[in-house]
C-alpha positions in Angstrom: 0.0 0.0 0.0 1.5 3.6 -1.1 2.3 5.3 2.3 2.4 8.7 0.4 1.1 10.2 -3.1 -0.4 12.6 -5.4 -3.7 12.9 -6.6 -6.4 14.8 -6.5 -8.9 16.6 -4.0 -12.3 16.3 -5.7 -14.0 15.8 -8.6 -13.7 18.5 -11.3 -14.9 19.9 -14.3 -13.5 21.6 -17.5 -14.6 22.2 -20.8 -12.0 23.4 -23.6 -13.1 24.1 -27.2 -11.9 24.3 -30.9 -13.4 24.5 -34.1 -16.8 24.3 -32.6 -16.0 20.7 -31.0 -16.8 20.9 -27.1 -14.5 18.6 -25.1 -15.8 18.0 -21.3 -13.4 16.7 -19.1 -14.7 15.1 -15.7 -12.1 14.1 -13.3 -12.4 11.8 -9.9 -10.3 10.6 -7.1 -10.6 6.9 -6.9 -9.5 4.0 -4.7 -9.9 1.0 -7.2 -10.2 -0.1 -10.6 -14.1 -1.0 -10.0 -14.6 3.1 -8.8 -13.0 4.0 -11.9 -14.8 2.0 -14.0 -18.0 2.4 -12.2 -17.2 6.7 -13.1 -16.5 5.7 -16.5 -19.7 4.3 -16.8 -21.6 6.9 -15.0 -20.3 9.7 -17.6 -21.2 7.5 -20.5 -24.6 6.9 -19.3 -25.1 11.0 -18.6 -23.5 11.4 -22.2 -25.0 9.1 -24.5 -25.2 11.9 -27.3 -21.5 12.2 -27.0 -19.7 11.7 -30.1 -16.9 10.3 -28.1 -16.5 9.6 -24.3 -12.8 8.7 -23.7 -10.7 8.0 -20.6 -7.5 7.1 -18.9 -7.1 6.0 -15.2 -4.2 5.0 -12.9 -4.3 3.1 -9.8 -1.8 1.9 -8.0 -2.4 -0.1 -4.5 -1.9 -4.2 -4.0 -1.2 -4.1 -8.1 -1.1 -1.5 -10.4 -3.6 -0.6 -13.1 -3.4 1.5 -16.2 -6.0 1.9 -18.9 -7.2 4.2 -21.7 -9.2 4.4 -24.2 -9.7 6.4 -27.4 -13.5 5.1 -28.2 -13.9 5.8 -31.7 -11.1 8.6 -32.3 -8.0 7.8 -34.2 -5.4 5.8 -32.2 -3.2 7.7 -30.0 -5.4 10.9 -30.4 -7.2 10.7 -26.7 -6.7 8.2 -24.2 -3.1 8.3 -24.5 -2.6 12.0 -24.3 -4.9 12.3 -21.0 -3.0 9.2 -20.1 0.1 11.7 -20.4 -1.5 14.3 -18.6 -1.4 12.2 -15.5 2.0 10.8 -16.2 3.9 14.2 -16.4 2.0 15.5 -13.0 2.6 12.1 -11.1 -0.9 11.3 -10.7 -2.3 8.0 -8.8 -5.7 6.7 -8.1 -7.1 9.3 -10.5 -9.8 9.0 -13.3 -10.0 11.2 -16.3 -13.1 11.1 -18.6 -13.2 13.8 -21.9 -16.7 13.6 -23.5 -16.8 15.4 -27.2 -19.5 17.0 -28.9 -18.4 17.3 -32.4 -18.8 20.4 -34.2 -18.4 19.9 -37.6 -15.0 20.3 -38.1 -11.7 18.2 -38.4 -8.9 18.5 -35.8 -6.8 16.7 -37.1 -4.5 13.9 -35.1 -2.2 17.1 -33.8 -5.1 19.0 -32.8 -7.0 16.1 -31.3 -4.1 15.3 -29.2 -3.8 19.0 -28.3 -7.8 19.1 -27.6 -7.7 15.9 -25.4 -4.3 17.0 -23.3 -6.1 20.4 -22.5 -8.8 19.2 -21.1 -7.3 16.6 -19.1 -5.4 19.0 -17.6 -8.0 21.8 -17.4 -9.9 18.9 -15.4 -6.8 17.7 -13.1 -6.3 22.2 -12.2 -10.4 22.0 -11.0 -10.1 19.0 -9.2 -7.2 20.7 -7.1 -3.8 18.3 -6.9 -2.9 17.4 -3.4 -0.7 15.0 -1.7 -2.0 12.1 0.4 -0.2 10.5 3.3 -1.0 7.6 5.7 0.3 8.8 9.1 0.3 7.4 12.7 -2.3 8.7 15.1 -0.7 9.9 18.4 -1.4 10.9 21.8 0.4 13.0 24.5 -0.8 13.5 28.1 1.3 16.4 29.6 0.8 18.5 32.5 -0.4 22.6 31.8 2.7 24.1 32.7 4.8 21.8 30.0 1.9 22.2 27.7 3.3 25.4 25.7 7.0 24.2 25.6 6.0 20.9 24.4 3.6 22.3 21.7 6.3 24.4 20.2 9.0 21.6 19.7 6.3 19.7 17.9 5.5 22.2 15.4 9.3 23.7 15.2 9.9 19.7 14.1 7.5 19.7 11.6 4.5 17.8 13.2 1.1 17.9 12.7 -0.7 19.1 15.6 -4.5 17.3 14.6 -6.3 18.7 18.1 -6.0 19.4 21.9 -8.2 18.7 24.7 -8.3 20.4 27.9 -9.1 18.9 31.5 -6.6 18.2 34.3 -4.3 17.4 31.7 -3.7 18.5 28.0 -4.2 16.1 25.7 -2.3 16.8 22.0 -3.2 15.0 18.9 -0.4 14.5 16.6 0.0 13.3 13.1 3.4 11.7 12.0 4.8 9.1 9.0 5.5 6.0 10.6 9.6 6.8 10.0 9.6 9.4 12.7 8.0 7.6 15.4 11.8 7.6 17.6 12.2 11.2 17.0 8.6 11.8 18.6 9.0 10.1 21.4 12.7 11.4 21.6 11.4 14.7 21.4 8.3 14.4 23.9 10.7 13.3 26.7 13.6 15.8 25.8 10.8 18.6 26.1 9.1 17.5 29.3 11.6 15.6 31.4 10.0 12.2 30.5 7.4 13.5 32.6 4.9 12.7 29.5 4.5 9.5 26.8 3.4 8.8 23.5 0.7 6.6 22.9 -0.6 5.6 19.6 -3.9 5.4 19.2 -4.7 4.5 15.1 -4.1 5.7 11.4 -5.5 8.7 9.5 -5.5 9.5 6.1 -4.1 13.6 5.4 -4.7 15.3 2.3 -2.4 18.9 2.0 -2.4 21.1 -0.4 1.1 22.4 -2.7 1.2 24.9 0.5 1.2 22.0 3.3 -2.3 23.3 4.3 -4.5 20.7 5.4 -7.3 20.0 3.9 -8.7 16.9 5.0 -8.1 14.1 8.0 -9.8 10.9 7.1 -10.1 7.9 9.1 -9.4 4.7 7.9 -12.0 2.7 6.6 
């Protein structure tokens, strides 16, 4: 199982023409082959008018899975260049679908490759890239007066603080990569004296944005 990647936040939407032809990318964060097939067929079914609905997808997990598809266009013309679209940004577990509404007019291979890459990647800028991490779930009991000292270490060390509670003790939240377990609990007893201890307490899921905002914590399912 990937510990860390890239993909995306949401599902977005983008729509790039030329020469009258309307291409409609739809992009989705996915978890499996059957979710992006399952999207796949969900755009098809909303697009049956489509001249063309094509995709790529990549997931990567127990196995890898790649796939694309230029239904009906010239080969090489669509799946592969959204395919190349999320090869050149590093893209996993994503799903790219770019319905076209032909107007009339031929592209061309170049210009269908153009056509298809620009809305793959219109698609992938709505949908918002982040990075995805699996990180340990931890928990430090430490008394008040330690509580301030103890809370800027963590954060000067790059930890993510995930929530405090407040009763005869504060209780801190952190989020860490498995890797840097040691330094934690090195840390936490450096800072208060050993008078505290890290407990682990599960596994979240945290989605950041290029900026190493946070945008999401997700328990594991």
């Amino acid at each position: 199982m990937l510990k860390e990647y890239r993909t995306v936040f949401q599902e977005g939407h983008y729509t790039y023409e030329e020469k009258r032809s309307r291409f409609i990318a739809r992009v989705l964060p996915v978890r499996s082959e059957e979710e992006a097939i399952a999207f796949i067929n969900r755009v098809r079914a909303e697009n049956r008018d489509a001249t063309h609905n094509c995709y790529a997808y990549y997931v990567e997990g127990d196995a890898v899975y790649q796939r694309y598809s230029d239904d009906g266009e010239p080969a090489g013309t669509a799946g592969l260049p959204i395919l190349e679209v999320i090869r050149k940004k590093q893209l996993v577990n994503i799903v790219i679908v770019v319905t076209r509404y032909f107007g009339g007019i031929l592209l061309g291979a170049g210009g269908l490759v153009r056509a298809y890459g620009k809305a793959a990647a219109g698609g992938v800028q709505s949908a918002r890239e982040v990075t995805v991490r699996y990180c340990a779930e931890a928990r430090i009991n430490v008394e008040y007066h330690l509580s301030g000292k103890l809370q800027n270490a963590l954060l000067s060390e790059g930890f993510i603080l995930a929530g405090a509670d407040y009763s005869h003790l504060v209780s801190f939240a952190v989020l860490l990569p498995e890797s840097r377990k040691s330094r934690l609990e090195e840390l936490v007893g450096d800072t208060t004296g050993g008078r505290a201890r890290v407990e682990y307490t599960g596994e979240r899921l945290v989605k950041t944005d290029d900026s190493g905002s946070i945008l999401e914590i997700c328990h594991i399912t």
